[in-house]
N, C-alpha and C positions, 0 to 999 in steps of 0.2 A: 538155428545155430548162429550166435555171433559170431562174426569174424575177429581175426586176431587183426589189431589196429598195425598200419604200420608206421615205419618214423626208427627212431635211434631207438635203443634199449634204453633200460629203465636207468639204469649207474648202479653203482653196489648200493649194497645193504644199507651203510648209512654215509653217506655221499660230503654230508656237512663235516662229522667229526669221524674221518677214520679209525681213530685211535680207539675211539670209546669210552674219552677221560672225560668227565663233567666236573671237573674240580675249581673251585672262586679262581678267579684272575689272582689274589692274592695268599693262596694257600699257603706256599713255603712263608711268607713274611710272616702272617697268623700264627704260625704252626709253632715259629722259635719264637715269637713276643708271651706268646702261651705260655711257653714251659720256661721262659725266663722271668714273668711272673711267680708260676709255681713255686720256682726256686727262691724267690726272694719270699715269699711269706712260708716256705719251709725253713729259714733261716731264722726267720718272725719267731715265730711260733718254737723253737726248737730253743732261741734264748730265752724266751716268755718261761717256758714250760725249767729249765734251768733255772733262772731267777729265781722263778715260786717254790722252787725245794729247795734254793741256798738261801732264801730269806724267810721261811716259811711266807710265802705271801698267796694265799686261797687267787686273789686276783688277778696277778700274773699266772699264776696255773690255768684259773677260769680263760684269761684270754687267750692263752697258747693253745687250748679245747676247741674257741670260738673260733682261731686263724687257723684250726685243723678242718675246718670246713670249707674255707676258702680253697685249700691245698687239693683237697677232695674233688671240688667243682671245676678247678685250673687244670688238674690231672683228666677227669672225666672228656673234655675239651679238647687236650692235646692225646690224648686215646684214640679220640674221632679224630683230630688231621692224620696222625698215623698208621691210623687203617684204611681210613677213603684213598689216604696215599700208597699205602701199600697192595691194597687192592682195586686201584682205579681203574686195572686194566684185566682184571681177573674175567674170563668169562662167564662165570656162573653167576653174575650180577647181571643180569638184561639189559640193564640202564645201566651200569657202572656203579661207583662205591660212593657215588656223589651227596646221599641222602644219611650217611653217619653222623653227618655234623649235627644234622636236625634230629636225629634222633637224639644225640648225646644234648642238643639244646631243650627238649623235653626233659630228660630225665635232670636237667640242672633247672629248671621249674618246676618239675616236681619239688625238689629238694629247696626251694626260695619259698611255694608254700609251707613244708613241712614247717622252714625255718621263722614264717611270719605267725604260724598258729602255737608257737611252741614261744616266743617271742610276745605273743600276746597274752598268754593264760601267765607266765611270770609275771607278765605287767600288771594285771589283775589282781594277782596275791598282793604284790607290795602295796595295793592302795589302803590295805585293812593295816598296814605297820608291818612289824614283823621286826629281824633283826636289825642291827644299827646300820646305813648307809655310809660309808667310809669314801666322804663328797669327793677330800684333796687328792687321796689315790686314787680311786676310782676313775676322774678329772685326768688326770696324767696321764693314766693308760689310755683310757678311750682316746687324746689327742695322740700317743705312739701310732695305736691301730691305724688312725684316721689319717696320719702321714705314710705310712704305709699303702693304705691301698689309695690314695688319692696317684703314689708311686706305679702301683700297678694298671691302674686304671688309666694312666696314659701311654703304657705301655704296651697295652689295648685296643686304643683308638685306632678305629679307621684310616687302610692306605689315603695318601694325598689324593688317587686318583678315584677312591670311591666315595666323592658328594657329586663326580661327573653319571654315574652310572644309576640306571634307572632301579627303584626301589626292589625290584622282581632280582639283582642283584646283590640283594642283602648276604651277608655271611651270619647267618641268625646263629652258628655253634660262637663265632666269635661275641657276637651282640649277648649271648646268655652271656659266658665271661665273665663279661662287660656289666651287665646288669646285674650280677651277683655282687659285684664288688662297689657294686652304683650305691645298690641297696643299703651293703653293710656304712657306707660315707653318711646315707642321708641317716641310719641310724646311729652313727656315731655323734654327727651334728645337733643331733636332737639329745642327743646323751648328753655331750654337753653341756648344749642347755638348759636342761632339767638337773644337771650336777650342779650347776653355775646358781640355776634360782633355789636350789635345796639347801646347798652350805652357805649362802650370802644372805638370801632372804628367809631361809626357813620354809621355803614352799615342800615340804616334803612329798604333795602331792604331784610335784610339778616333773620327778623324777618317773615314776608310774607310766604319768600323761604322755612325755615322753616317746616310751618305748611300745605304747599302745597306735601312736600317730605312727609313729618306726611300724609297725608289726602290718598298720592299713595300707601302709607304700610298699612297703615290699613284696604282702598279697596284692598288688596291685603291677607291680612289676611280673611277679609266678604268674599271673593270670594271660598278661601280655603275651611276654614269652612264649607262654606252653599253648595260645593260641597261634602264634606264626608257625612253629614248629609241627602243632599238628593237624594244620592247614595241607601243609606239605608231607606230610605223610598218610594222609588221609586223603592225599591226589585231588584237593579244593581245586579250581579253575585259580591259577594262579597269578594271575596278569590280563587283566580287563584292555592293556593298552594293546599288548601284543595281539589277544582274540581280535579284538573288533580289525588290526590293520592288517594280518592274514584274510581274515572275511572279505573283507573291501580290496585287498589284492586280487583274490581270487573272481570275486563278483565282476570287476575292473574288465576279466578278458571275457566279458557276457554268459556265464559258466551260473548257475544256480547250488549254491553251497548245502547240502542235503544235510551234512555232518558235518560238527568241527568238536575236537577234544583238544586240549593241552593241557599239561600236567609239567612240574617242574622235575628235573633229572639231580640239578646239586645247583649251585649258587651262582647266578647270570646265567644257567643252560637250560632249554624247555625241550620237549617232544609233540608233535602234535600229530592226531590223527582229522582227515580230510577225504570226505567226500563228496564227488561234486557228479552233478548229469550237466554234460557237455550238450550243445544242437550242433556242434559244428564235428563231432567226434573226436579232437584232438588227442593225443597222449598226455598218461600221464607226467611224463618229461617235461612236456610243456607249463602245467602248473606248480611242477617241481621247481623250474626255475625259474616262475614269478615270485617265490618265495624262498628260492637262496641267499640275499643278501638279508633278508629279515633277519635284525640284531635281536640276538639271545634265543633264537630259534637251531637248535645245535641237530635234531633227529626229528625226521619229517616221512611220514606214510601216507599216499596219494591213494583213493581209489576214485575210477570212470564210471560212471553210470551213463545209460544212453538214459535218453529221454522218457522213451517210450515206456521204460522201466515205472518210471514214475509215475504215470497219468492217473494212475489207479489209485495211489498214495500209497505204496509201497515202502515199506521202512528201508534204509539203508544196509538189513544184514542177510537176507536170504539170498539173491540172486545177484551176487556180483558182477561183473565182466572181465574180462583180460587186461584191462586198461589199468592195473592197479601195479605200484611201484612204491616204496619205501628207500628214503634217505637217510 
C-alpha cells in the first residue's frame, strides 16, 4: 500500500481560472464590432435589394442576394460571442462555452467553400458567352460592395493589443469574419478588373478569368479557416510553444514527464493534463505551481507516479497514486 504523500492540499478544482470563463481577452470589443458590421451590410443589402425593384435592375437585386450572405456569416459570428458569453459560466460545459466561436468559425468555412465552388462553376458557364455582360453597371456595383466591406473589414480587425499575444491566442470566430469579407474584397478587385478589360479592351474572356482566380482564393481561404477551427475542435495539440516549456518546467525540478496533453478551452486559454514519476516523492502541489505562472495555461491536472511504478514500463493509466491534483 502507498502511503498518502504529505505537504499542503491539492487547491480546488481549478486553482488558475475559478470562474471557469475561457473567453478571448477581447471578447466584448469582437462581439459589438461583429454585429455592427452585420448591421451595416444589412443596410447594404436592404437598399441593393429596394433599388432593383424601383429601377427594375436584376444587379442590384443580384447584389443585395450576394451581401445577404455576408449578413448570414456576421450573424452566425456574433451567435458564437452571444452564447460563449452567455454561457461561459454554465456548468454543464466541462471546459466552459469557450469553443462556440470555433465552431461558428467552421461552419463560416463551410459556407466560403460552398461559396468558392458555386463561384467557380458560374465562372465556367460565362466562358462559352451567354447573355450580354452590362461592364459600366456591373463596374459600379461591384466598387459599392467593395467600399462597403473594405468598411466592415476594418471594423473587424484585430484589438491593438493582439500582434503582442502569441498565435495560440487567435480569435479564429473573429478571423473567419474577417476572412469572409477578405474574400468577397479580393473578389470584388478581380471583378473589377475583369469589368475594366471586358468594356475597354473587349477581353470578354477576362471577366470569367476573373471570378475563377476569385473562386481559387477563396477556396483557399475556406480551406485555412476550416483547418484552424477544426484543429480545435478536434482537440489537435494546439501549441508546440506552450507543450515543450510545461515539459522542460516540469523536467527542470528532476521529475521524468510519463504524460503530457493540452488541448485548447477558447482563445489564449489551454488545459493540460501531466504526469510525472517523482524519486524524491514530492506532491502534486509542487508541480502544480512550477507551472502556475505559465502564460495561457488557464486549467491544469497533475498526477504522481512513484518511480518504482515505472521500471516495468507501465503506461500512465492503471495504477495511479494519491499524489494526483487538478487546477
Amino acid at each position: 500500500m502507498l502511503s498518502r504523500p504529505s505537504g499542503p492540499p491539492p487547491g480546488p478544482l481549478d486553482g488558475f481560472r475559478a470562474d471557469q470563463i475561457y473567453l478571448g481577452a477581447d471578447h466584448g470589443r469582437n462581439e459589438r464590432r461583429v454585429w455592427l458590421a452585420a448591421g451595416i451590410c444589412t443596410l447594404t443589402l436592404t437598399a441593393q435589394l429596394a433599388g432593383g425593384l424601383a429601377f427594375n435592375s436584376m444587379a442590384l437585386v443580384a447584389g443585395g442576394i450576394h451581401m445577404a450572405a455576408h449578413v448570414a456569416a456576421l450573424s452566425v459570428a456574433g451567435l458564437a460571442y452571444l452564447l460563449a458569453r452567455r454561457y461561459a459560466a454554465d456548468r454543464r460545459f466541462s471546459f466552459g462555452a469557450g469553443k462556440v466561436g470555433y465552431l461558428a468559425a467552421f461552419a463560416n468555412a463551410v459556407a466560403l467553400g460552398i461559396t468558392a465552388l458555386l463561384l467557380a462553376g458560374e465562372s465556367l458557364t460565362h466562358f462559352s458567352g451567354g447573355a450580354e455582360t452590362h461592364y459600366h453597371e456591373a463596374s459600379q456595383l461591384a466598387v459599392a460592395v467593395l467600399g462597403v466591406n473594405l468598411i466592415c473589414m476594418w471594423l473587424l480587425r484585430p484589438g491593438k493589443g493582439a500582434s503582442d499575444r502569441p498565435d495560440d491566442a487567435d480569435d479564429v470566430n473573429l478571423r473567419g469574419a474577417h476572412l469572409h469579407l477578405a474574400a468577397d474584397v479580393v473578389v470584388s478587385i478581380l471583378s473589377i478588373a475583369g469589368l475594366l478589360a471586358g468594356g475597354r479592351l473587349g477581353w470578354t474572356w477576362a471577366d470569367p478569368l476573373a471570378g475563377l482566380l476569385g473562386a481559387l482564393l477563396v477556396g483557399r481561404f475556406a480551406w485555412t479557416l476550416g483547418a484552424s477551427a477544426g484543429a480545435v475542435l478536434l482537440d489537435l495539440t494546439p501549441s508546440p510553444r506552450l507543450t515543450a516549456e510545461a515539459r522542460s518546467r516540469l523536467e527542470a525540478m528532476g521529475a521524468r514527464v510519463l504524460d503530457l496533453h493540452l488541448w485548447r478551452l477558447g482563445p489564449g486559454h489551454h488545459a493540460a493534463i501531466a504526469v510525472v514519476a517523482d524519486p524524491e516523492g514530492r506532491p502534486a502541489s509542487a508541480f502544480r505551481a512550477q507551472l502556475a505562472d505559465l502564460s495561457g495555461l488557464s486549467h491544469l491536472t497533475v498526477e504522481v507516479r512513484e518511480p518504482l511504478l515505472n521500471e516495468a514500463g507501465e503506461s500512465p493509466g492503471p495504477a495511479l497514486t494519491r499524489k494526483s491534483a487538478s487546477v
